[in-house]
N, C-alpha and C positions, 0 to 999 in steps of 0.2 A: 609758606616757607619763611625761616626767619634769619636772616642775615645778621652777625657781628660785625664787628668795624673795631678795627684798633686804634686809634687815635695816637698812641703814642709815636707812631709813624708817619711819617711827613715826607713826601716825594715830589720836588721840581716836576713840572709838563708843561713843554711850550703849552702858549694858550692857541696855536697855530692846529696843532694833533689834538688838544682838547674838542676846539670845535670840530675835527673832522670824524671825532666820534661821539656825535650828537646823536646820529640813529642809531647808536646802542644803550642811550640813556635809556632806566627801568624803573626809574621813579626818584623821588625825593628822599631826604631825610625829614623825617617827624619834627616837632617844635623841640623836645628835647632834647632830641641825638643833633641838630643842630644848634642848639644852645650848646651844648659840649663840645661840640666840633669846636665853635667860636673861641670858647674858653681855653680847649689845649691850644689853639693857635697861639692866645694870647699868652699863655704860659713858655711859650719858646721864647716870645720876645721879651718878654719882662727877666726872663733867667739868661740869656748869652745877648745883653745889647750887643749894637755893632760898633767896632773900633774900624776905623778905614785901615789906620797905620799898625797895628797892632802884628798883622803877617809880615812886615816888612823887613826885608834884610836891609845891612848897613847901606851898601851902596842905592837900593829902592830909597830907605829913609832921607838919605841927603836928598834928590830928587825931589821927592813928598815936599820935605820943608822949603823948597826953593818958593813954592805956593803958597803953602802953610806955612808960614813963621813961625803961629803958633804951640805946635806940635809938639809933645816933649817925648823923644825918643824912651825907650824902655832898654834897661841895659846891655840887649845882645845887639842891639842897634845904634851904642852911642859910638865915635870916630874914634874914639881915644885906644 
């Protein structure tokens, strides 16, 4: 039998439920579907880094900056 795998797909699992379904593990991926695996991962992070402040509403932002001085608000987020 031969199984697909979509890759373009990426789904959060605690690692808590992960391990508690360990006895339904059914094998591995190969050297290559695992080289692929690696590589879309890598491709999520290389195309949406992460901004901390970037979801931040105005009143979130001033807060942020109280820590971060350095921060430069984006326009839905400046005081004015």
């Amino acid at each position: 039998m031969s199984l697909i795998t979509d890759f373009m797909v990426t789904i959060r699992v605690p690692r808590v439920d992960l391990e508690a379904l360990r006895n339904l593990r059914k094998g591995r991926l190969n050297d290559m579907a695992a080289s692929h695996f690696w590589e879309r991962i890598a491709e999520f992070y290389r195309r949406y880094p992460y901004d901390e402040w970037y979801p931040l509403n105005k009143e979130e932002m001033k807060a942020y900056q109280k820590d971060y001085t350095d921060s430069k608000p984006y326009p839905w987020q400046s005081s004015d």
